[in-house]
PAPA-784539 format. One line per 10 residues: number of its first residue (from 1); their letters; for each residue x, y, z of C-alpha. Coordinates in nm, 3 decimals, padded with zeros to 5 digits, m for minus. Example, Ala and Ser with C-alpha at 12.3 -4.5 7.8 and 13.67 -1.06 7.14 Angstrom:
<recs>
1) AS) 01.230:m00.450:00.780 ~ 01.367:m00.106:00.714
</recs>
This chain:
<recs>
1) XXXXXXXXXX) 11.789:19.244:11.095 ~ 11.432:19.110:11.081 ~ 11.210:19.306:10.905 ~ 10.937:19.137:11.171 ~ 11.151:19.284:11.454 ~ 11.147:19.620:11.305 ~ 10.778:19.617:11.225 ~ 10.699:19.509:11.627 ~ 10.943:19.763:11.706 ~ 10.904:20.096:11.487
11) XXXXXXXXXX) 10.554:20.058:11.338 ~ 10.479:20.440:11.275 ~ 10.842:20.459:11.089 ~ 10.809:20.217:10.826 ~ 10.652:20.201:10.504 ~ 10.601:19.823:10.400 ~ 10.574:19.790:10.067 ~ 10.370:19.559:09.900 ~ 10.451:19.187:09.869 ~ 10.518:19.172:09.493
21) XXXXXXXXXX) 10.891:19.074:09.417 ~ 11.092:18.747:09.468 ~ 11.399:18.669:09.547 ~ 11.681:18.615:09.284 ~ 11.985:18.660:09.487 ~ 12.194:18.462:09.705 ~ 12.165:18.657:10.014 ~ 11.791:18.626:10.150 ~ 11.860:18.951:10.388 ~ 11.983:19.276:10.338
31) XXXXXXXXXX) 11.950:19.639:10.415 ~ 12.150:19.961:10.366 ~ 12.089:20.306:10.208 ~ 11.872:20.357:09.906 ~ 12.018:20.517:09.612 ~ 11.796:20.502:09.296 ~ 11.686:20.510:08.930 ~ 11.432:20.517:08.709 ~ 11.448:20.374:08.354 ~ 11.208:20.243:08.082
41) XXXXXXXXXX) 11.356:19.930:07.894 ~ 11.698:20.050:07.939 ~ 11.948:19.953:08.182 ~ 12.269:20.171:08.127 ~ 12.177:20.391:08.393 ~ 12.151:20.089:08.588 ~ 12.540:19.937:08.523 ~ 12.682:20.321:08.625 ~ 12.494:20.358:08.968 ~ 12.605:19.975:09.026
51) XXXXXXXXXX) 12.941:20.092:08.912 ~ 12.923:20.400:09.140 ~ 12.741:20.414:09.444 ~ 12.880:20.351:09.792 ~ 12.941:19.980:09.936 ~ 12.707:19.850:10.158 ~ 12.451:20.059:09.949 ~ 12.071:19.903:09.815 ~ 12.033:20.008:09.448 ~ 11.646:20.064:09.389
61) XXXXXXXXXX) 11.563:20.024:09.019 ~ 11.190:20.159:08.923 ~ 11.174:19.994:08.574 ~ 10.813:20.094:08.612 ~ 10.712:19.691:08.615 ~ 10.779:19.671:08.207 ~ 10.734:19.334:08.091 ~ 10.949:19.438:07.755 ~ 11.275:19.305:07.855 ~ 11.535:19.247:08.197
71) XXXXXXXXXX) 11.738:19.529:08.345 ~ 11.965:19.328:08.516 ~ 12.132:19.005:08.458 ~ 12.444:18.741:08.651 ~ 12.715:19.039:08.464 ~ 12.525:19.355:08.660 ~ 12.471:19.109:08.977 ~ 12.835:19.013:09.003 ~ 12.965:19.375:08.961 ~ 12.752:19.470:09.224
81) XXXXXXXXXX) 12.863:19.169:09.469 ~ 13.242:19.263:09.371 ~ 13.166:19.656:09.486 ~ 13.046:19.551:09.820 ~ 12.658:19.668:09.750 ~ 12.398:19.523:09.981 ~ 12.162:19.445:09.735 ~ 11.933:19.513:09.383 ~ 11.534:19.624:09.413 ~ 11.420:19.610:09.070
91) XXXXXXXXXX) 11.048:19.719:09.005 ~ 11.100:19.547:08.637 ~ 11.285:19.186:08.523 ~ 11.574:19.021:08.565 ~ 11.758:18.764:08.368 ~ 12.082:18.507:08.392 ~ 11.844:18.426:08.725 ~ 12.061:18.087:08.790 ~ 12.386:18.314:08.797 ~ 12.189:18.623:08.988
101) XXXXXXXXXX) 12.097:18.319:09.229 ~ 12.470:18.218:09.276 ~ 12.557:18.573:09.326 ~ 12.638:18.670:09.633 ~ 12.447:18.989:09.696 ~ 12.050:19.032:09.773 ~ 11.852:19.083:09.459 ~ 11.441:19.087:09.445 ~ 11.249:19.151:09.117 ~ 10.899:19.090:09.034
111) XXXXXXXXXX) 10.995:18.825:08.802 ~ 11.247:18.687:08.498 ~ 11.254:18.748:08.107 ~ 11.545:18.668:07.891 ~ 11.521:18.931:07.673 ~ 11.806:19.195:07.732 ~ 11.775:19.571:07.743 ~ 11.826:19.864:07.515 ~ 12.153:20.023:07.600 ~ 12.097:20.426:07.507
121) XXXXXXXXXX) 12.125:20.559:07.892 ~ 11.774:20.753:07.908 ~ 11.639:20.758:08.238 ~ 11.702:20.975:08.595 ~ 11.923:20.925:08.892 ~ 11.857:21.006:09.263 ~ 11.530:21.076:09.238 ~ 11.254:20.978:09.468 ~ 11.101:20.665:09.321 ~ 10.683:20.536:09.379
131) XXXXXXXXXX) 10.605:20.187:09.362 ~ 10.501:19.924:09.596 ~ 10.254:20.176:09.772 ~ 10.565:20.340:09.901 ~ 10.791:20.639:09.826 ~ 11.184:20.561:09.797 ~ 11.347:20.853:09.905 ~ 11.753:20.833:09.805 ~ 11.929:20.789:10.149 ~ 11.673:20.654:10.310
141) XXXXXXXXXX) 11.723:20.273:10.429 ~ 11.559:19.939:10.270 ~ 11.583:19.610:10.483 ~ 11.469:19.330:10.328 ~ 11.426:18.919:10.414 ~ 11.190:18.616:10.353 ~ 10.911:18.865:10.515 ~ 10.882:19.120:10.335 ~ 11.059:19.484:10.228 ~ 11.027:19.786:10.482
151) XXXXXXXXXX) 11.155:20.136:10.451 ~ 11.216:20.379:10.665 ~ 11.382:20.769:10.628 ~ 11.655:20.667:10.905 ~ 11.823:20.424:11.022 ~ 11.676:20.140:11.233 ~ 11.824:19.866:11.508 ~ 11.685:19.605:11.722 ~ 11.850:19.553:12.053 ~ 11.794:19.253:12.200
161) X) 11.664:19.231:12.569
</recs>
């Protein structure tokens, strides 16, 4: 689904979100249900939900842009392609970004640092994220491509014609 489609389509349901990530995985285009959290340097939080939540779901990680280390690397990106997830939005860093890229799942991150996390599980789960100059409400659906990242508080589709 293009994100360019949607925009022409349902421009007073969308949030777009600043351009400010790139892409790490191997999938260029993806979309599904948000679910979310929000940690500071630590990504345990980050392996359960990645662990947990539903296939086809888009894990959206506010790591509040911290330049102190990665909270995801190729281990958290294949476990996440194994589950079935759509893809990884991660407001922070990743790492292992030549495995991430071989991954196939959707991952965007507003850059790479090879340090690793702290692993003590602080952070919240579900909550309603702000970043981006958008709000990420959990259930609410993320579509991303080479265009940008849109979200929207339903689901969206483009019929052609």
């Amino acid at each position: 689904m293009k994100t360019a489609d949607l925009c022409d389509h349902y421009p007073d349901k969308l949030s777009i979100v600043d351009p400010l990530f790139s892409s790490f995985g191997k999938r260029k285009s993806f979309f599904g249900p948000i679910s979310t959290v929000k940690v500071k340097d630590d990504n345990v939080l980050v392996r359960r939900a990645l662990e947990t939540i539903a296939p086809g779901s888009v894990l959206v990680v506010d790591g509040m842009a911290s330049k102190n280390c990665a909270l995801l690397g190729g281990n958290l990106a294949e476990i996440a392609a194994k589950r079935g997830l759509a893809g990884i939005i991660v407001n922070g860093y990743i790492r292992d970004s030549t495995e991430v890229c071989e991954t196939d799942i959707g991952v965007i991150a507003l850059g790479t640092i090879p340090l690793k996390s702290r692993k003590e599980g602080k952070g919240e789960e579900n909550v309603t994220l702000e970043f981006g100059n958008t709000l990420w409400n959990p259930n609410d659906y993320v579509y991303v491509d080479e265009d940008g990242v849109v979200v929207a508080s339903e689901y969206l589709e483009v019929t052609e014609g």
